[in-house]
DRENTI-166867 format. One record per residue (C-alpha): residue number from 1; chain; x, y, z. Coordinates in steps of 0.5 Angstrom, whole numbers, plus 500, padded with zeros to 3 digits. Layout:
DRENTI-166867
<rec><k>NUM</k><c>A</c><u>X</u><v>Y</v><w>Z</w></rec>
...
end
This chain:
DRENTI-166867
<rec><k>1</k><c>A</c><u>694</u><v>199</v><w>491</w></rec>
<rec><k>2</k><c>A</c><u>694</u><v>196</v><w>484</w></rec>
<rec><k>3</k><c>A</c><u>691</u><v>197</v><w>477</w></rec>
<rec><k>4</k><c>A</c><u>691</u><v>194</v><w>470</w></rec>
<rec><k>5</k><c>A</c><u>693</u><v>198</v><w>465</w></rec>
<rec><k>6</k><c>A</c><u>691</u><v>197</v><w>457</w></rec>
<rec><k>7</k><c>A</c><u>695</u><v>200</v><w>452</w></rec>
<rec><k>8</k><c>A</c><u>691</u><v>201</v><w>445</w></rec>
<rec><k>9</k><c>A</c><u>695</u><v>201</v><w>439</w></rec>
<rec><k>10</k><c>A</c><u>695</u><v>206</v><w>435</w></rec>
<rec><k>11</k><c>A</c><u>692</u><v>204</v><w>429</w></rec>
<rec><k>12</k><c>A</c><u>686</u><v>199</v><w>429</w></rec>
<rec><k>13</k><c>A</c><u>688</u><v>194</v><w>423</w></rec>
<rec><k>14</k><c>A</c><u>682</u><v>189</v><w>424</w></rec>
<rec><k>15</k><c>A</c><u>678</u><v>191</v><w>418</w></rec>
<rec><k>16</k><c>A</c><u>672</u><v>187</v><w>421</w></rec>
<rec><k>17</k><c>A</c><u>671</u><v>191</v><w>425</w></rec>
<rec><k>18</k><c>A</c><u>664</u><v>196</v><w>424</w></rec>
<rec><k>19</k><c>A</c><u>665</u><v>203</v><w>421</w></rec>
<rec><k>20</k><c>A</c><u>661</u><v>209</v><w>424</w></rec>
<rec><k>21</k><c>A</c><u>659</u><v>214</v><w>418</w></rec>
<rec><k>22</k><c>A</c><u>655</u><v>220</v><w>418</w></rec>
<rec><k>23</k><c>A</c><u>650</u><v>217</v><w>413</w></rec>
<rec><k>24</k><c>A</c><u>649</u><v>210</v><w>411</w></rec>
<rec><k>25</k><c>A</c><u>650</u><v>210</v><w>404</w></rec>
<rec><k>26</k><c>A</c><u>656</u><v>214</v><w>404</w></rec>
<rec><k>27</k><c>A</c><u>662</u><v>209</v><w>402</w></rec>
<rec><k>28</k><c>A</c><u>670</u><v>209</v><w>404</w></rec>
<rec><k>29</k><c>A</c><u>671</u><v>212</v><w>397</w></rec>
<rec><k>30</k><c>A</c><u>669</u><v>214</v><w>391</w></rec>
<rec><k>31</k><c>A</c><u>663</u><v>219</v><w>393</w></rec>
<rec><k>32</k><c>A</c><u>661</u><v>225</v><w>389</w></rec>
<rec><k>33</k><c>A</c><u>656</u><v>229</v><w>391</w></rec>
<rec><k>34</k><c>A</c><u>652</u><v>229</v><w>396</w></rec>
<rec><k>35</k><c>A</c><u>646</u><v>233</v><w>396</w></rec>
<rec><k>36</k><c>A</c><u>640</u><v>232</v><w>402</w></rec>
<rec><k>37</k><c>A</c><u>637</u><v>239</v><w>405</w></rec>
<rec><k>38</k><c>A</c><u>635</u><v>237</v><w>412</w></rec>
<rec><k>39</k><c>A</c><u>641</u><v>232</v><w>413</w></rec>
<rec><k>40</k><c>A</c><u>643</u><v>234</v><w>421</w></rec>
<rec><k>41</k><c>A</c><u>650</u><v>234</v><w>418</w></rec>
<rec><k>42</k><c>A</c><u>650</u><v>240</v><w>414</w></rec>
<rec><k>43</k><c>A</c><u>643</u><v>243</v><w>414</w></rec>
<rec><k>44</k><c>A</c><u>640</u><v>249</v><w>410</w></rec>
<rec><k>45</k><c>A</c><u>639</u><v>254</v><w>413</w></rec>
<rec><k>46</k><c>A</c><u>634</u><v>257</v><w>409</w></rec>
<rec><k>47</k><c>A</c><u>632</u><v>258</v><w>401</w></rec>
<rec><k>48</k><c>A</c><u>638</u><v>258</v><w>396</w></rec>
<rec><k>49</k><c>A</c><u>638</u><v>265</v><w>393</w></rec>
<rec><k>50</k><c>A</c><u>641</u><v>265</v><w>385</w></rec>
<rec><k>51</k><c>A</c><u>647</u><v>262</v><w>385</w></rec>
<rec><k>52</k><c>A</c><u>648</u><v>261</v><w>392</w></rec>
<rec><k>53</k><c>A</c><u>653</u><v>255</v><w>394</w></rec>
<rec><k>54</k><c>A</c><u>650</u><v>249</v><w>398</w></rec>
<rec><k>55</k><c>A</c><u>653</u><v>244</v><w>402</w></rec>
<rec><k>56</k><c>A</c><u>656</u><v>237</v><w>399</w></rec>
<rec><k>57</k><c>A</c><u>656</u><v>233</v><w>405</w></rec>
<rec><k>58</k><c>A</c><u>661</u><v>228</v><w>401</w></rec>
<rec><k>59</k><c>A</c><u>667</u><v>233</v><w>399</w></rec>
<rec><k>60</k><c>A</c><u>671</u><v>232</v><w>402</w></rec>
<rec><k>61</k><c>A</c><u>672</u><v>226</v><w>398</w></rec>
<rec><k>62</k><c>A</c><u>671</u><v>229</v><w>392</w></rec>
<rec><k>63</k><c>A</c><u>676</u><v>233</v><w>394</w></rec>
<rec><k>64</k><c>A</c><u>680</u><v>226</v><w>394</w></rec>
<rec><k>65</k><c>A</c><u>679</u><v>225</v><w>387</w></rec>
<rec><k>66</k><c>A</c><u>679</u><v>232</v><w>383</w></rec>
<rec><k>67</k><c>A</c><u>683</u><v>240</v><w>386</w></rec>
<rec><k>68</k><c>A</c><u>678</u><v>245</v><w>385</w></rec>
<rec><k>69</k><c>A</c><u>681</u><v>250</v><w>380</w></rec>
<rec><k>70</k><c>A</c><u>677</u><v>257</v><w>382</w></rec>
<rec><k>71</k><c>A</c><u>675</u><v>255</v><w>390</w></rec>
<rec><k>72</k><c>A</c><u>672</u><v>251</v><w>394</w></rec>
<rec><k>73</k><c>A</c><u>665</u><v>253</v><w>391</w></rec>
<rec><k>74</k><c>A</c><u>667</u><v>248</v><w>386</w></rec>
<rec><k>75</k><c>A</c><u>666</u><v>242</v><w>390</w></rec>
<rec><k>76</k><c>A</c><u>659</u><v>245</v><w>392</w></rec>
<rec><k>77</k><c>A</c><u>652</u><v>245</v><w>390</w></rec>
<rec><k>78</k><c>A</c><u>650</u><v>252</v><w>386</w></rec>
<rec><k>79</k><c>A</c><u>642</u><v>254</v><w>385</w></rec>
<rec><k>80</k><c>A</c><u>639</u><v>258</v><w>380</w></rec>
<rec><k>81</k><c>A</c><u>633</u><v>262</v><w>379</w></rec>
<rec><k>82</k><c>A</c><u>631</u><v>268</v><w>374</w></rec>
<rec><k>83</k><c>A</c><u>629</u><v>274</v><w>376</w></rec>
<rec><k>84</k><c>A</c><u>623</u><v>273</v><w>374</w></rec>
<rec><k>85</k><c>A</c><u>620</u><v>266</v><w>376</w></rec>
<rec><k>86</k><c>A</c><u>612</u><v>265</v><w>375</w></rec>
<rec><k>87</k><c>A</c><u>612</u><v>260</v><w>381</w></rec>
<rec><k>88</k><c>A</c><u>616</u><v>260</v><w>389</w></rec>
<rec><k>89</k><c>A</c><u>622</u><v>256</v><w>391</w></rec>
<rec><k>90</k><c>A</c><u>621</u><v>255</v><w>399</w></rec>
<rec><k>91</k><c>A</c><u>623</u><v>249</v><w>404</w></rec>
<rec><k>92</k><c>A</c><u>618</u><v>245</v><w>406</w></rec>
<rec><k>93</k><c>A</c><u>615</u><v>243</v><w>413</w></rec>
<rec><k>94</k><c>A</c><u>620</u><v>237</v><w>414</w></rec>
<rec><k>95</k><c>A</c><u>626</u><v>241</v><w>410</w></rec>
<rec><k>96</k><c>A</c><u>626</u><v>239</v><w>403</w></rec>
<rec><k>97</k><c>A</c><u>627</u><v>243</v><w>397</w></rec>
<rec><k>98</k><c>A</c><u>620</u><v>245</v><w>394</w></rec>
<rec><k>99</k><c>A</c><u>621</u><v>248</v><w>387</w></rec>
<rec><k>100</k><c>A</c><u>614</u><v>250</v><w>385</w></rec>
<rec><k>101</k><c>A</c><u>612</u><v>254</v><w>378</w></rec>
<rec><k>102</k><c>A</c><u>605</u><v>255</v><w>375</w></rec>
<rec><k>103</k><c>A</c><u>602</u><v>251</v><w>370</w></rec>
<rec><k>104</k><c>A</c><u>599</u><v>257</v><w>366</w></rec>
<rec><k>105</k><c>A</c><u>603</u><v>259</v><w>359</w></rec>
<rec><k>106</k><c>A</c><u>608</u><v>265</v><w>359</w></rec>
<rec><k>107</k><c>A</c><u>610</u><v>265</v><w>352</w></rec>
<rec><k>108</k><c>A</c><u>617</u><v>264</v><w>355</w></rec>
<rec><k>109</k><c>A</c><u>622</u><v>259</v><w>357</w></rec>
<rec><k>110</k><c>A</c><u>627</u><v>262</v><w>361</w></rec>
<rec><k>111</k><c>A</c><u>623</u><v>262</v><w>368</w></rec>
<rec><k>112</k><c>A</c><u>626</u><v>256</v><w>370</w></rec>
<rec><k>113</k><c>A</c><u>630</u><v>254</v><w>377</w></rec>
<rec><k>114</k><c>A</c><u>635</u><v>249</v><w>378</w></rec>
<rec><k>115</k><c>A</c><u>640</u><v>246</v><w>384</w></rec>
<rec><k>116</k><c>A</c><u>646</u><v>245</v><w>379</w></rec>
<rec><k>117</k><c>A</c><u>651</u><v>240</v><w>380</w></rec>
<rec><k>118</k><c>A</c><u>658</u><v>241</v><w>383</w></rec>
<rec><k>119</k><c>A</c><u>663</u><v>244</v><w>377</w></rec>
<rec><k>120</k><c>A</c><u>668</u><v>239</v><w>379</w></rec>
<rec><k>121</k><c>A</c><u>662</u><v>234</v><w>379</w></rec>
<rec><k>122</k><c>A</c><u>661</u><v>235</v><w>371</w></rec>
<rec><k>123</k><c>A</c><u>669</u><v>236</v><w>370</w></rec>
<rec><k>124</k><c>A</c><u>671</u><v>230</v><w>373</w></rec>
<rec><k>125</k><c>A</c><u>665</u><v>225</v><w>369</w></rec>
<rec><k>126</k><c>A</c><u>666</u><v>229</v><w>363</w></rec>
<rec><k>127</k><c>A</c><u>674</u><v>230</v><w>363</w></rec>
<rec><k>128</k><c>A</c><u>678</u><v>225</v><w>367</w></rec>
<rec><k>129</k><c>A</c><u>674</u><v>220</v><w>368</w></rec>
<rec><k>130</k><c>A</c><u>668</u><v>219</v><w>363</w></rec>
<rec><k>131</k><c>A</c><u>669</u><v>211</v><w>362</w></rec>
<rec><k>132</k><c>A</c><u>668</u><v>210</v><w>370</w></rec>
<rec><k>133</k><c>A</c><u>662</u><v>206</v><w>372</w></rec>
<rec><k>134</k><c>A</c><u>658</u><v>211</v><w>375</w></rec>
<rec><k>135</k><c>A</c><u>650</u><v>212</v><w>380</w></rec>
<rec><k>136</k><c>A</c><u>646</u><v>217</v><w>381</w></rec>
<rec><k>137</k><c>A</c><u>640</u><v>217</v><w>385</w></rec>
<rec><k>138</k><c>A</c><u>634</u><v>222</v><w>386</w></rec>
<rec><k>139</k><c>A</c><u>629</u><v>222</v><w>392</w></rec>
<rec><k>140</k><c>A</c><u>624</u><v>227</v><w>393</w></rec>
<rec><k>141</k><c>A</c><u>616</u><v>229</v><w>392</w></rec>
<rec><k>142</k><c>A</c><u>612</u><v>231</v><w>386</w></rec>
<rec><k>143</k><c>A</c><u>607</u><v>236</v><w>389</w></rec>
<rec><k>144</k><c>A</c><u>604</u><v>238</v><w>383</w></rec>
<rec><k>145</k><c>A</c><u>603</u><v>233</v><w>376</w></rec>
<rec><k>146</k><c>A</c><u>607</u><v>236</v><w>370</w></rec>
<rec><k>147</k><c>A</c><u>602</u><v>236</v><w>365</w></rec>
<rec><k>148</k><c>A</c><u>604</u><v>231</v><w>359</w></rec>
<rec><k>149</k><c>A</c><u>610</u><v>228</v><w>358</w></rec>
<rec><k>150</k><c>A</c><u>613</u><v>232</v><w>353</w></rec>
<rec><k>151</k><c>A</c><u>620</u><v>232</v><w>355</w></rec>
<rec><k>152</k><c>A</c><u>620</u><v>240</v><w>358</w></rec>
<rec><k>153</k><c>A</c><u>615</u><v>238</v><w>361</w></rec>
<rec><k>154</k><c>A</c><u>619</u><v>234</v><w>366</w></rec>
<rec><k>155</k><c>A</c><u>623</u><v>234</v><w>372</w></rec>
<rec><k>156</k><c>A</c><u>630</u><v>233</v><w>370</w></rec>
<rec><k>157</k><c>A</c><u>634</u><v>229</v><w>374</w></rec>
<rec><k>158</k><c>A</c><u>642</u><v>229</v><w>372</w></rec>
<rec><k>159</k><c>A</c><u>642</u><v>232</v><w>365</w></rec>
<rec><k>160</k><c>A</c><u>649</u><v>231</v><w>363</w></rec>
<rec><k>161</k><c>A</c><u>651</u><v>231</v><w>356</w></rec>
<rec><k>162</k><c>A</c><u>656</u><v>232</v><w>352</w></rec>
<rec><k>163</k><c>A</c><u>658</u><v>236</v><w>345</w></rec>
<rec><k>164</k><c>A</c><u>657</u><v>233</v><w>340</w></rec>
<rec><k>165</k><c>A</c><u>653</u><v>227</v><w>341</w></rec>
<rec><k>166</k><c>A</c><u>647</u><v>230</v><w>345</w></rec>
<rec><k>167</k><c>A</c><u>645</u><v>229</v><w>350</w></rec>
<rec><k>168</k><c>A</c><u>648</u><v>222</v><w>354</w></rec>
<rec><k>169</k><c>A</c><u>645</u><v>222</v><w>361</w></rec>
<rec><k>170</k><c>A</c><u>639</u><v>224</v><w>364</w></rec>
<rec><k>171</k><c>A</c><u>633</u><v>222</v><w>368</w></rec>
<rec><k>172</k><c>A</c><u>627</u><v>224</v><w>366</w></rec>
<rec><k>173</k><c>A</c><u>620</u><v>221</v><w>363</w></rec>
<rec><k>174</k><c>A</c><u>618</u><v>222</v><w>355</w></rec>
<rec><k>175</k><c>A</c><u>613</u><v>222</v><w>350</w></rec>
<rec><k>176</k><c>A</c><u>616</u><v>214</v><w>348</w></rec>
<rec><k>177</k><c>A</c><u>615</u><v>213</v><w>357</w></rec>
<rec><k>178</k><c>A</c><u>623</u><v>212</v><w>357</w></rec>
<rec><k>179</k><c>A</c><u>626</u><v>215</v><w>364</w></rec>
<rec><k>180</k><c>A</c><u>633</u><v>213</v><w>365</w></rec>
<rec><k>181</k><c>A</c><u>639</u><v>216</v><w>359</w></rec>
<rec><k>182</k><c>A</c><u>642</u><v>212</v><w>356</w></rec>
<rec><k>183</k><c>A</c><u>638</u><v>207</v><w>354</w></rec>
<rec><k>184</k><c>A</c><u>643</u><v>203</v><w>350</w></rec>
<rec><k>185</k><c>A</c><u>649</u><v>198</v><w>353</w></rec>
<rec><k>186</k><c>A</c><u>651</u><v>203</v><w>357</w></rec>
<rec><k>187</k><c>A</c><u>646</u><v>203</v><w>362</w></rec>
<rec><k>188</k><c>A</c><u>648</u><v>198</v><w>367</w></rec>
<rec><k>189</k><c>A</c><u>642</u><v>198</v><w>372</w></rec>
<rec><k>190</k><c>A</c><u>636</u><v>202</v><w>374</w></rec>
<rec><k>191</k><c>A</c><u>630</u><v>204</v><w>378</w></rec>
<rec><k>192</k><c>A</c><u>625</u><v>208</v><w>379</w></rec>
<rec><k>193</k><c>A</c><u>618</u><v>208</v><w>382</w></rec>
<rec><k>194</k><c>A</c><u>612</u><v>214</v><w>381</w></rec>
<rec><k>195</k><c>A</c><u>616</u><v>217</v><w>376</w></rec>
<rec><k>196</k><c>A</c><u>612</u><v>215</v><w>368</w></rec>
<rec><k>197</k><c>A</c><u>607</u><v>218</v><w>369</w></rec>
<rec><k>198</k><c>A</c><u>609</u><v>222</v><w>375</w></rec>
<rec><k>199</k><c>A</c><u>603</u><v>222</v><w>381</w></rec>
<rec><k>200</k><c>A</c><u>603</u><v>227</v><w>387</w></rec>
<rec><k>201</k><c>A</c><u>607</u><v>224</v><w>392</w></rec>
<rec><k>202</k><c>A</c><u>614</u><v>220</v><w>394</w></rec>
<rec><k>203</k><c>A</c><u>619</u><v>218</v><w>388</w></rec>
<rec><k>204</k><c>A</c><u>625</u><v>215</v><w>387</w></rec>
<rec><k>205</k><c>A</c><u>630</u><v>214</v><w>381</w></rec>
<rec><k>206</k><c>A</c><u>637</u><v>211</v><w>380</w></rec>
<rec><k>207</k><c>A</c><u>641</u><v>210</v><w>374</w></rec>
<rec><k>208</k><c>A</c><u>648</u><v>207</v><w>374</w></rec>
<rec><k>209</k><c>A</c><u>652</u><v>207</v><w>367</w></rec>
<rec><k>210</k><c>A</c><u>658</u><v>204</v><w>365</w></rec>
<rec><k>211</k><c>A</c><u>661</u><v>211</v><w>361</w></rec>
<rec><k>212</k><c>A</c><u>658</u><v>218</v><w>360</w></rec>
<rec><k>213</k><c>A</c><u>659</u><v>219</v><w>353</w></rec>
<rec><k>214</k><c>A</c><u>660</u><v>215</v><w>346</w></rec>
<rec><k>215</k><c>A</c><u>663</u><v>221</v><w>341</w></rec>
<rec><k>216</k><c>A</c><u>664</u><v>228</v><w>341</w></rec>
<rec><k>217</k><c>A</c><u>668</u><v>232</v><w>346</w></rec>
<rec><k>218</k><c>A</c><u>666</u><v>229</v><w>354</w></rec>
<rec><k>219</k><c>A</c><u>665</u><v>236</v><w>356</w></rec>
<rec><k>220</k><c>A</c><u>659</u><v>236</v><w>360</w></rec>
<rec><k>221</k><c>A</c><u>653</u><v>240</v><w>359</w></rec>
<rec><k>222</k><c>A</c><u>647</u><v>243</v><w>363</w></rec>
<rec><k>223</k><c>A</c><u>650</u><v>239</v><w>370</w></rec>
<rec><k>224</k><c>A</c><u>642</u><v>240</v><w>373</w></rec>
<rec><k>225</k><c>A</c><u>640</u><v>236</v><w>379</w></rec>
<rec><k>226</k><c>A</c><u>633</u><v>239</v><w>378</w></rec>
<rec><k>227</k><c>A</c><u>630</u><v>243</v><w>374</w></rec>
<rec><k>228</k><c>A</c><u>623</u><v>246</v><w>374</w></rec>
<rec><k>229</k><c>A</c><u>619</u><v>252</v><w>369</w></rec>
<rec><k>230</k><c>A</c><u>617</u><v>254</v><w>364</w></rec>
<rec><k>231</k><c>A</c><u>622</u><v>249</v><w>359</w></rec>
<rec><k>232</k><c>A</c><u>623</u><v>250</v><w>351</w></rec>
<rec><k>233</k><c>A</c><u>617</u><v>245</v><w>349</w></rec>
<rec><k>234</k><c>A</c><u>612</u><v>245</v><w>354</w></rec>
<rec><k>235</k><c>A</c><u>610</u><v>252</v><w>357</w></rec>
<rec><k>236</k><c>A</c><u>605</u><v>252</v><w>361</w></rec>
<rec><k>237</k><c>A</c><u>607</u><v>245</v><w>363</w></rec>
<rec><k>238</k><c>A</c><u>612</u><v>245</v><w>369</w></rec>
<rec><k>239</k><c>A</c><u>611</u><v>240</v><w>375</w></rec>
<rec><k>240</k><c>A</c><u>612</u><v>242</v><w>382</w></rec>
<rec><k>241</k><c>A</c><u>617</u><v>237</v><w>386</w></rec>
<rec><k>242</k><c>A</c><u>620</u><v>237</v><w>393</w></rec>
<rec><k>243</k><c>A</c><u>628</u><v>235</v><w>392</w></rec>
<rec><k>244</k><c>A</c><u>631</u><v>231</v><w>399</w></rec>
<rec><k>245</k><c>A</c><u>636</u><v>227</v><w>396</w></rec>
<rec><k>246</k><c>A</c><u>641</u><v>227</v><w>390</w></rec>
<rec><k>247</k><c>A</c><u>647</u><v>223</v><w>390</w></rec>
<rec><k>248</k><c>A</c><u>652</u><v>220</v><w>385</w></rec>
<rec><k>249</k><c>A</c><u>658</u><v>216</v><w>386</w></rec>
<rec><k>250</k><c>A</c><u>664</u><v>213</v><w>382</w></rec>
<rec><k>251</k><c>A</c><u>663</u><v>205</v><w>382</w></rec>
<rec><k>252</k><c>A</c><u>669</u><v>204</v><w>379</w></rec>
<rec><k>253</k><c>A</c><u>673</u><v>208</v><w>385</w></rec>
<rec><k>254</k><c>A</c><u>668</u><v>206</v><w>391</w></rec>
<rec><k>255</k><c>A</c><u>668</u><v>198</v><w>388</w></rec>
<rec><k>256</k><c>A</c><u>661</u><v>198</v><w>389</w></rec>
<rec><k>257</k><c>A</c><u>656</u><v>195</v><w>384</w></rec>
<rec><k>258</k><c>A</c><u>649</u><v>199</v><w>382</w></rec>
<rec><k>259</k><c>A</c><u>645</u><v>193</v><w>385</w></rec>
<rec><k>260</k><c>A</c><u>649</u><v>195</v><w>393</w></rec>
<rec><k>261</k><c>A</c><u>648</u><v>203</v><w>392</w></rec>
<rec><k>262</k><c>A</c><u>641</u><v>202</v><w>389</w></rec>
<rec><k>263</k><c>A</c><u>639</u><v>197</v><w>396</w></rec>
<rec><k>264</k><c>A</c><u>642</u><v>203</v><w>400</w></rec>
<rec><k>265</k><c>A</c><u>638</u><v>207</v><w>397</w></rec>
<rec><k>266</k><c>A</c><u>632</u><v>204</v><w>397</w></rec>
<rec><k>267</k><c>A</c><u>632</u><v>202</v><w>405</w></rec>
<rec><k>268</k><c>A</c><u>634</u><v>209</v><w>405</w></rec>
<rec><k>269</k><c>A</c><u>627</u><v>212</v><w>401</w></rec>
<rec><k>270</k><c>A</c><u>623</u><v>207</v><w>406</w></rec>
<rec><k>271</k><c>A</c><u>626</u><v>209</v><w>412</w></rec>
<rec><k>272</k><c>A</c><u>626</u><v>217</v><w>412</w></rec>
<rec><k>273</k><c>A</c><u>620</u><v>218</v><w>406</w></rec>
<rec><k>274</k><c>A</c><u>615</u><v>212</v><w>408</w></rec>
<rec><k>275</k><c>A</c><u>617</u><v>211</v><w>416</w></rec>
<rec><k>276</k><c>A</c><u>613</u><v>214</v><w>421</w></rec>
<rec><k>277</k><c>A</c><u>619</u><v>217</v><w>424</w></rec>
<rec><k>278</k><c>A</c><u>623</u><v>219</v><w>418</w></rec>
<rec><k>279</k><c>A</c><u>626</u><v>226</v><w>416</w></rec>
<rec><k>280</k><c>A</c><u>621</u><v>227</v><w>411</w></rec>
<rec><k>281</k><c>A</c><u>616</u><v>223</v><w>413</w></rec>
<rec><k>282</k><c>A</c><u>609</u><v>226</v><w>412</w></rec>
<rec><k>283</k><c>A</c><u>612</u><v>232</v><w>409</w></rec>
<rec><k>284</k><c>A</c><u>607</u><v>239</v><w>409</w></rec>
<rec><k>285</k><c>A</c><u>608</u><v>245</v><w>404</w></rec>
<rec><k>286</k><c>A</c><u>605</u><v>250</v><w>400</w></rec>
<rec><k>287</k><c>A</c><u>600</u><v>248</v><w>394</w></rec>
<rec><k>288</k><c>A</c><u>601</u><v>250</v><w>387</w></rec>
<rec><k>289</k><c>A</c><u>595</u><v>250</v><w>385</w></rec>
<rec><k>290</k><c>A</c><u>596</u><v>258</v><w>389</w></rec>
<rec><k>291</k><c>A</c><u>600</u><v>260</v><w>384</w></rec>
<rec><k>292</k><c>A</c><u>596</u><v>266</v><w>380</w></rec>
<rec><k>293</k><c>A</c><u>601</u><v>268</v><w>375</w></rec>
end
């Protein structure tokens, strides 16, 4: 008896060829972080207790581009909440992130929860490498309106700054209805829907920026992916909001422009939001308006 033997090589060197990934946005480079509850690559396990780490379901590229000094928790997301919050954090039905905080005045602005982003995150953009093109993404929910948009009232999405020429990177609605830092030459692109003014329901918003900083010392502030509560400025005012995606990625290392990323965002906002069938389709969770505090 006779057969046919194939011997494969053991380097594939046709670059033609489709790569499998675990997400379709993910590129062969450049990612920073990742950040997607119910993702089936890393799911949480519950909600976050303060200053409990969760996933980044792209570190291991940005292990790549910058060494962790103090741990691995670097290179993850970290979650903060007071010990006194006057509203509930929890999962949602589909597994989103829901931070919800009362709309009734404190007298305070330290009730105030957040998902932080990654120290290697902020350090890498502020410190190595703060002249790199780079895209952030937000996609998630509005579960209750804040009330006006006074700029502590918002949700805010990335706010990075650096000392000693304010804040240089953010994205949020205000008084002027201005949504995405900076406004200058700077911002190459942008996009957002349902975020000015903020109605109950789906959004998304992206920004890409060809630097992160004009003047001062590049070191970044306050790297928030969301924060909720009481805020300086607008007690009483807080919105509520259901986070399911925050990704940020280096344009100048993925060699990928604003319009490709913000096209995957976008297909992938229609497909897993608005799609019968998506991961947060449909989505259910606990009003805010039964917060009594």
């Amino acid at each position: 008896m006779t057969g046919l033997k194939i011997q494969l090589p053991l380097v594939f060197t046709d670059k033609t060829l489709p790569v499998l990934r675990d997400d379709p946005m993910i590129p062969d480079k450049g990612a920073l972080f990742l950040s997607d509850p119910s993702h089936p690559m890393s799911p949480w396990t519950g909600v976050p207790g303060n200053g409990v780490a969760t996933p980044n379901l792209v570190e291991k590229q940005l292990r790549a581009l910058w060494t962790p000094t103090a741990g691995d928790e670097q290179l993850r997301g970290r979650n903060t909440v007071p010990s006194t919050f006057y509203g509930f954090r929890e999962l949602s039905g589909r597994g989103g992130y829901h931070l919800a905080h009362s709309q009734t005045p404190h007298g305070t602005s330290t009730s105030v929860a957040a998902h932080l982003l990654p120290a290697g995150v902020a350090d890498y953009l502020g410190s190595k490498q703060p002249n790199h093109a780079v895209f952030v993404g937000l996609v998630g929910r509005w579960t209750r309106s804040p009330l006006g948009l006074s700029a502590g009232a918002q949700t805010h999405s990335g706010w990075l700054g650096t000392g000693g020429s304010g804040w240089t990177f953010y994205t949020r609605p205000s008084g002027a209805g201005e949504t995405e830092y900076p406004n200058d030459t700077r911002r190459v692109g942008f996009s957002h829907v349902n975020v000015v003014p903020p109605q109950v329901g789906p959004m998304r918003q992206s920004i890409t920026t060809s630097s992160w900083y004009a003047s001062g010392s590049g070191v970044v502030q306050s790297p928030s992916a969301i924060v909720i509560g009481d805020q300086s400025g607008a007690d009483g005012k807080s919105g509520s909001f259901i986070l399911y995606r925050y990704y940020i990625e280096d344009l100048t290392v993925s060699g990928r422009s604003h319009a490709q990323v913000e096209a995957l965002l976008e297909q992938w906002y229609a497909d897993e939001v608005l799609t019968a069938g998506g991961r947060y389709y449909g989505d259910t969770f606990t009003d805010p308006a039964t917060i009594t505090v």
